[in-house]
Backbone as XML, in Angstrom:
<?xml version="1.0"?>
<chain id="A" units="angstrom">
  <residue number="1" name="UNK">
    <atom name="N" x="78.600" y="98.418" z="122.020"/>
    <atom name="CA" x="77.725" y="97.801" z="121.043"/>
    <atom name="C" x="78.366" y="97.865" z="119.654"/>
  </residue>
  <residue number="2" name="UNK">
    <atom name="N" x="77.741" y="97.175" z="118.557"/>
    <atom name="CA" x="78.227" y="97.333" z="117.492"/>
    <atom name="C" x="78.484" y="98.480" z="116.753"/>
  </residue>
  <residue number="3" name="UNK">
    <atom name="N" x="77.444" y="99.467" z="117.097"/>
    <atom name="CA" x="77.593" y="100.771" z="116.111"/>
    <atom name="C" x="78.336" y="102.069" z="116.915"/>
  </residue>
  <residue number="4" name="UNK">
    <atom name="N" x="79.183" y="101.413" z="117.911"/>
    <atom name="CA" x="80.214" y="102.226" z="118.422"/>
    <atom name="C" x="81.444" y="101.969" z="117.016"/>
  </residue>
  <residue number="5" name="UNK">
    <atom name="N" x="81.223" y="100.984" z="116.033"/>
    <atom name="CA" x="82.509" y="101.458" z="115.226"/>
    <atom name="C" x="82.159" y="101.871" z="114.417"/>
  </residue>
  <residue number="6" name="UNK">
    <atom name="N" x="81.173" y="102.596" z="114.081"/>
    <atom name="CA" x="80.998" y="103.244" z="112.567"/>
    <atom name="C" x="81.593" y="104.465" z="112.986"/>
  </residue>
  <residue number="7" name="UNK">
    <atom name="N" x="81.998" y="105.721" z="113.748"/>
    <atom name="CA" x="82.744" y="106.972" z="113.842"/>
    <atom name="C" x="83.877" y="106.560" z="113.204"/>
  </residue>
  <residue number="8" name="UNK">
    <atom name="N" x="84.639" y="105.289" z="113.459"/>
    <atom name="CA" x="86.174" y="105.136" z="113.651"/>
    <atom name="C" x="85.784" y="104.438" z="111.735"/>
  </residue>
  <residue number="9" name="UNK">
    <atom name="N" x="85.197" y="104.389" z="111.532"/>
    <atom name="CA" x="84.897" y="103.546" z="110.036"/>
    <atom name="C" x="85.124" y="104.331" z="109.216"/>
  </residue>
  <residue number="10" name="UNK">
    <atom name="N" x="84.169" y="105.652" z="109.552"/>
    <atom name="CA" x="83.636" y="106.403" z="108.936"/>
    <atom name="C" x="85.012" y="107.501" z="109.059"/>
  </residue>
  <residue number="11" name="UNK">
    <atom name="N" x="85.656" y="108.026" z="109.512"/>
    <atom name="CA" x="87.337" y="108.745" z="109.848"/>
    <atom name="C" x="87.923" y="107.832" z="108.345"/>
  </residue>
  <residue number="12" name="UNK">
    <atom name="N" x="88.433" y="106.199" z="109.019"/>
    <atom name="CA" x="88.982" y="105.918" z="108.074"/>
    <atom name="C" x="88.623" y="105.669" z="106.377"/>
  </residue>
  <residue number="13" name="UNK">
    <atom name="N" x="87.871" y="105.676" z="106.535"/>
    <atom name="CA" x="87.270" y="105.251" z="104.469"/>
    <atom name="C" x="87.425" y="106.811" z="104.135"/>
  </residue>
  <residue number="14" name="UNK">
    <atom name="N" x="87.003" y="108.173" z="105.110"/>
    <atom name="CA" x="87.577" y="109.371" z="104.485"/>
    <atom name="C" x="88.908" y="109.708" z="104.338"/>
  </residue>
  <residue number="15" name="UNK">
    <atom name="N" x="89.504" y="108.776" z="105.125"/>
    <atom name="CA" x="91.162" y="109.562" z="105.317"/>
    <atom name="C" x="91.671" y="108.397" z="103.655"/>
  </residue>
  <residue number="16" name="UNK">
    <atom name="N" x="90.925" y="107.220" z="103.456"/>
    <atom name="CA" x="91.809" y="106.482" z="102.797"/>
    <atom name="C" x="90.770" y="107.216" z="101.484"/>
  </residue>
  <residue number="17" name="UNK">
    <atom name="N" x="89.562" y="108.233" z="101.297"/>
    <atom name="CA" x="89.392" y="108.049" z="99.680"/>
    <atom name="C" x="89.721" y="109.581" z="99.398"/>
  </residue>
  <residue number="18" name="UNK">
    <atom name="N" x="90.675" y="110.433" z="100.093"/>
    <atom name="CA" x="91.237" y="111.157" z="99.595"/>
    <atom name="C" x="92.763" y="111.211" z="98.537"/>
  </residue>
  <residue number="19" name="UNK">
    <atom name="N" x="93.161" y="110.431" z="98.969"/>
    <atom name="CA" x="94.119" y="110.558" z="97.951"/>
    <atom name="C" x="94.169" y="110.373" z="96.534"/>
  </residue>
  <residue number="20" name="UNK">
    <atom name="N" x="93.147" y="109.487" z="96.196"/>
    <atom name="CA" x="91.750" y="108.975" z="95.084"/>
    <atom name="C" x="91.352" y="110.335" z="94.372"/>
  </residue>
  <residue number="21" name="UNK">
    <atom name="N" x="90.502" y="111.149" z="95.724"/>
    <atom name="CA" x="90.041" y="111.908" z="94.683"/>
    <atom name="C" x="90.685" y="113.113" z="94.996"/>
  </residue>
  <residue number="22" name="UNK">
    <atom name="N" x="91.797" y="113.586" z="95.035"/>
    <atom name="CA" x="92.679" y="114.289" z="95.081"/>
    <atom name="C" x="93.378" y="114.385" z="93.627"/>
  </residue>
  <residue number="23" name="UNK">
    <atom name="N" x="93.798" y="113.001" z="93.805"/>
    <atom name="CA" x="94.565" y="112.992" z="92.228"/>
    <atom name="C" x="93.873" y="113.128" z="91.076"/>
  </residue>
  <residue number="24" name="UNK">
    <atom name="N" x="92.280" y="113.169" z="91.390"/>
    <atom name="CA" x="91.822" y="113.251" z="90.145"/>
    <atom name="C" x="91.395" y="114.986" z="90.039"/>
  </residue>
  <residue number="25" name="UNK">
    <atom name="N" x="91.330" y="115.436" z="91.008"/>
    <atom name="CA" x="91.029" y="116.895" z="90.947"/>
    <atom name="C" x="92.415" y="117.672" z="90.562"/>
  </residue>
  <residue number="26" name="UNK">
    <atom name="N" x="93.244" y="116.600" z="90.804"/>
    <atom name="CA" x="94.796" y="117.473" z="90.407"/>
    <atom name="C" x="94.900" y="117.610" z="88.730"/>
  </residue>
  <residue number="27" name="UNK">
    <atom name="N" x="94.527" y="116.163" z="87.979"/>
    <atom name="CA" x="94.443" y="116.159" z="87.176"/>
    <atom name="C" x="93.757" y="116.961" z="86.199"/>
  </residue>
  <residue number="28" name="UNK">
    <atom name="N" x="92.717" y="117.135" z="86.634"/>
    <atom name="CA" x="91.789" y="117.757" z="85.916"/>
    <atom name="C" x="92.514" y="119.575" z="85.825"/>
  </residue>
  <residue number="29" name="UNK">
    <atom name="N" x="92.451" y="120.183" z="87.308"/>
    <atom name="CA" x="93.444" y="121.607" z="86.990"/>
    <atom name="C" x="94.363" y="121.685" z="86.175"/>
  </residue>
  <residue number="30" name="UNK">
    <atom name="N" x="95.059" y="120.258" z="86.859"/>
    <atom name="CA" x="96.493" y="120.719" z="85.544"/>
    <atom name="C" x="96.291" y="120.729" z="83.785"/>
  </residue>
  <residue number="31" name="UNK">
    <atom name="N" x="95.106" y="119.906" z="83.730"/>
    <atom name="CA" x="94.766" y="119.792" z="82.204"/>
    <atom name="C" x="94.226" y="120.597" z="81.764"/>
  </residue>
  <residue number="32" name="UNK">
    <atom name="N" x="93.485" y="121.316" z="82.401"/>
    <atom name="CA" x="92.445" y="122.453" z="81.768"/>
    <atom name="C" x="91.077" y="122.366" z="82.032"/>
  </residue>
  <residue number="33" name="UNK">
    <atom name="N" x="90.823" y="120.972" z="82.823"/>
    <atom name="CA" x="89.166" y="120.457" z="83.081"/>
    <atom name="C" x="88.619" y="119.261" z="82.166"/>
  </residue>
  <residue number="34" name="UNK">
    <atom name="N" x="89.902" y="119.210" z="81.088"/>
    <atom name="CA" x="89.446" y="117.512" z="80.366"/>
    <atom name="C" x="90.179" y="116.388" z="80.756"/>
  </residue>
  <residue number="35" name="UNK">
    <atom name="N" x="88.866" y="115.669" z="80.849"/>
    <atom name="CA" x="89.484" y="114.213" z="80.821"/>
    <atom name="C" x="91.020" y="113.361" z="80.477"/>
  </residue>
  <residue number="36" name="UNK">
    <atom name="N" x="91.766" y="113.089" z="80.758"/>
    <atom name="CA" x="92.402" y="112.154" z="79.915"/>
    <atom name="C" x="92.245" y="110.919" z="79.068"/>
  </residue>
  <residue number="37" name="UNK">
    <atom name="N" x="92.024" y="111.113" z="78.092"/>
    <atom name="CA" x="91.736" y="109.785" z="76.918"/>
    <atom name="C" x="92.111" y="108.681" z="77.288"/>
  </residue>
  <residue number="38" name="UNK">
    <atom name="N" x="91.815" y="107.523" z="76.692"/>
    <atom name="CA" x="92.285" y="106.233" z="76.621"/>
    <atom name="C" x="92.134" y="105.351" z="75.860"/>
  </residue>
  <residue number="39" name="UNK">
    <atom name="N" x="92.755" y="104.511" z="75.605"/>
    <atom name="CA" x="92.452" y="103.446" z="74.420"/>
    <atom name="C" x="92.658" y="102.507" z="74.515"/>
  </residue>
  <residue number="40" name="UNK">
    <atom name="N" x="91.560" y="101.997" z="74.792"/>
    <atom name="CA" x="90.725" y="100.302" z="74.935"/>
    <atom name="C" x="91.159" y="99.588" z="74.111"/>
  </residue>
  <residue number="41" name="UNK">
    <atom name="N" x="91.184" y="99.969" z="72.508"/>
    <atom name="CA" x="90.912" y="99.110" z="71.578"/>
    <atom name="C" x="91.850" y="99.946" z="70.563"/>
  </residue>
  <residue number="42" name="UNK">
    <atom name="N" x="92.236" y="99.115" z="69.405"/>
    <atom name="CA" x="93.398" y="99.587" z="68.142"/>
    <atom name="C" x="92.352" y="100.763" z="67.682"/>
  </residue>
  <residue number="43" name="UNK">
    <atom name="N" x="91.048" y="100.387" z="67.542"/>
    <atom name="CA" x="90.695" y="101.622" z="66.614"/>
    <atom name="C" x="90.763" y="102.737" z="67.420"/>
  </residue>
  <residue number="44" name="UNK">
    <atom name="N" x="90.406" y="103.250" z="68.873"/>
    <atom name="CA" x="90.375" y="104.175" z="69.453"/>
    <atom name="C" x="91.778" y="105.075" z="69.550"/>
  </residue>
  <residue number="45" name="UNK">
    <atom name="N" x="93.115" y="104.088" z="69.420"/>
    <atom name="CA" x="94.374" y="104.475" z="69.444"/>
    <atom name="C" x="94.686" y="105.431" z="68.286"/>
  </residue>
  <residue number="46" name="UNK">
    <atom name="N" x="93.955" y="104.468" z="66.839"/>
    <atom name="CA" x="93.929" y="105.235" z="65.788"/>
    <atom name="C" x="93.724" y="105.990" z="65.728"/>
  </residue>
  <residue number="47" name="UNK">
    <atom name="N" x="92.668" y="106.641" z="66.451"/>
    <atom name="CA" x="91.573" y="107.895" z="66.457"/>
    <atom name="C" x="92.728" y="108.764" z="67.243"/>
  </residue>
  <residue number="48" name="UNK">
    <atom name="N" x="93.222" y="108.156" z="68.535"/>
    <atom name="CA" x="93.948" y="109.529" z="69.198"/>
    <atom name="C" x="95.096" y="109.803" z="68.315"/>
  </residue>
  <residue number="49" name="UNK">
    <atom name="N" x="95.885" y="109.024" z="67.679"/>
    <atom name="CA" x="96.991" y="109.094" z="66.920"/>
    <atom name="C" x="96.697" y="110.527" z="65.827"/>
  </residue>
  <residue number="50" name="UNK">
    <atom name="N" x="95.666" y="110.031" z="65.579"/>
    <atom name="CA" x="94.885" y="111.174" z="63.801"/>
    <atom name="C" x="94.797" y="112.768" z="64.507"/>
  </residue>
  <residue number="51" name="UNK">
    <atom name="N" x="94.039" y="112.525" z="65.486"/>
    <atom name="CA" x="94.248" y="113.705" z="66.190"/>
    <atom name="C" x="95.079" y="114.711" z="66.764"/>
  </residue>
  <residue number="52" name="UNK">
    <atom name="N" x="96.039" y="113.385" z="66.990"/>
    <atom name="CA" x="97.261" y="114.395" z="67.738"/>
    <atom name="C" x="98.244" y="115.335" z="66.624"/>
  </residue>
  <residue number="53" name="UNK">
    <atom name="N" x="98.147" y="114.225" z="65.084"/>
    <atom name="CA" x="98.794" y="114.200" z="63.619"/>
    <atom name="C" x="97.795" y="115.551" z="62.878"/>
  </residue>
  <residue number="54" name="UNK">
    <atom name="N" x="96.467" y="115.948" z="63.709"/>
    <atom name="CA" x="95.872" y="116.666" z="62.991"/>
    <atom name="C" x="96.145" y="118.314" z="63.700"/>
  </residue>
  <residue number="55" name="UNK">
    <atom name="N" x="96.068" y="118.155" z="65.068"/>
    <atom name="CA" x="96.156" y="119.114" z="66.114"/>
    <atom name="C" x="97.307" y="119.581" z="66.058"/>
  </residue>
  <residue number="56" name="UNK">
    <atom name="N" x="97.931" y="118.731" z="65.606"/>
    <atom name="CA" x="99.889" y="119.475" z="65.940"/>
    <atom name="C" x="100.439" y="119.769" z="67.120"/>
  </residue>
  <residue number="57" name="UNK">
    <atom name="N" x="99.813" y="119.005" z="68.043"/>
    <atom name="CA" x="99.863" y="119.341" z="69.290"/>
    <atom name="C" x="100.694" y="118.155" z="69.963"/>
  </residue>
  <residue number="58" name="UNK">
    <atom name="N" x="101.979" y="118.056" z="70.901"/>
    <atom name="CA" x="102.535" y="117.144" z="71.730"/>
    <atom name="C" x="101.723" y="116.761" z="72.570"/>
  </residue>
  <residue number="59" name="UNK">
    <atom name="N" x="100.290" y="117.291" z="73.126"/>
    <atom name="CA" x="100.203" y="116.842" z="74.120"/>
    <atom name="C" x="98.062" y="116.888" z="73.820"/>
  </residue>
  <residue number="60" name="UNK">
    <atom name="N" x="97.728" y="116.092" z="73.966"/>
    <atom name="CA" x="96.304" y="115.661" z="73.482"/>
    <atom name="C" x="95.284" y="116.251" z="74.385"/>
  </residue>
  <residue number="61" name="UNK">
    <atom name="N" x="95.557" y="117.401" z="75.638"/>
    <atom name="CA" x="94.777" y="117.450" z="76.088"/>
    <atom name="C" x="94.673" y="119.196" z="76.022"/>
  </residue>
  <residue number="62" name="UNK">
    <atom name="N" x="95.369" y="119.956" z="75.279"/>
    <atom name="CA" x="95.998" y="121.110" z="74.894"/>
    <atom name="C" x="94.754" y="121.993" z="74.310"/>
  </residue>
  <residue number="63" name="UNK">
    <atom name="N" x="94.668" y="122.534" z="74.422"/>
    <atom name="CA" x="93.203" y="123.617" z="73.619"/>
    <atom name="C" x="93.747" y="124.687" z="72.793"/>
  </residue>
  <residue number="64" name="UNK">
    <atom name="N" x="92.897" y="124.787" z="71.905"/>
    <atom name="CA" x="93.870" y="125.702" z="70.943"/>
    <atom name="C" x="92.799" y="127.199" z="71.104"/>
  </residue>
  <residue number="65" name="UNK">
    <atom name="N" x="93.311" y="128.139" z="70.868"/>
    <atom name="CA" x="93.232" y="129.810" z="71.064"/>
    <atom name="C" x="91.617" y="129.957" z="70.259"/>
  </residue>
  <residue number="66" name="UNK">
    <atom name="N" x="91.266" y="129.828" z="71.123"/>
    <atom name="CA" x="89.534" y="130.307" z="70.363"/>
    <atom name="C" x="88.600" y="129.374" z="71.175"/>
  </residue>
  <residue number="67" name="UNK">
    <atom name="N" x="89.176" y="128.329" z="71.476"/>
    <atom name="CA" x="88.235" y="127.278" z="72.201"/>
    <atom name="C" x="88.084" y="127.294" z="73.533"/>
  </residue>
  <residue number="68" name="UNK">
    <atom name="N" x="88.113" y="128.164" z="74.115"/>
    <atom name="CA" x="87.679" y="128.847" z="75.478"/>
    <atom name="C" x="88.479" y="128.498" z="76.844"/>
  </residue>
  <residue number="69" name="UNK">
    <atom name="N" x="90.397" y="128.104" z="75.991"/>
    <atom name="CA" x="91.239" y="128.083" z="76.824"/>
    <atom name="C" x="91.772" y="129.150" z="77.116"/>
  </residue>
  <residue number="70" name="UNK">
    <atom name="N" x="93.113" y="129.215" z="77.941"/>
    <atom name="CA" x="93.401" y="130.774" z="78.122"/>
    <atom name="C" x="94.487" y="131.012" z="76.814"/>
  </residue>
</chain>
């Protein structure tokens, strides 16, 4: 019958949405638990630019010593 293929459906859509959310759980450890930014639009670029120029930091996703990184 028809709903003999939902087991074999249901295997594959898990085997194919791991790698999905794999990479995003990788991401997140390796960063510290934030997001990675993005910029849609010139002004938002601006904004990460000011930040990075304000933070002193190479890398925008970096936490500085008091803010409940290690």
């Amino acid at each position: 019958m028809w709903y003999e293929i939902l087991p074999g459906m249901a295997i594959m859509a898990a085997c194919l949405s791991v790698p999905g959310l794999a990479t995003v759980f990788v991401q997140r450890w390796s960063s510290g638990g934030k997001e990675k930014r993005v910029s849609r639009f010139p002004y938002q670029w601006a904004l990460m630019q000011r930040d990075k120029r304000l933070s002193g930091g190479s890398k925008r996703y970096e936490a500085k010593a008091g803010a409940g990184g290690p």
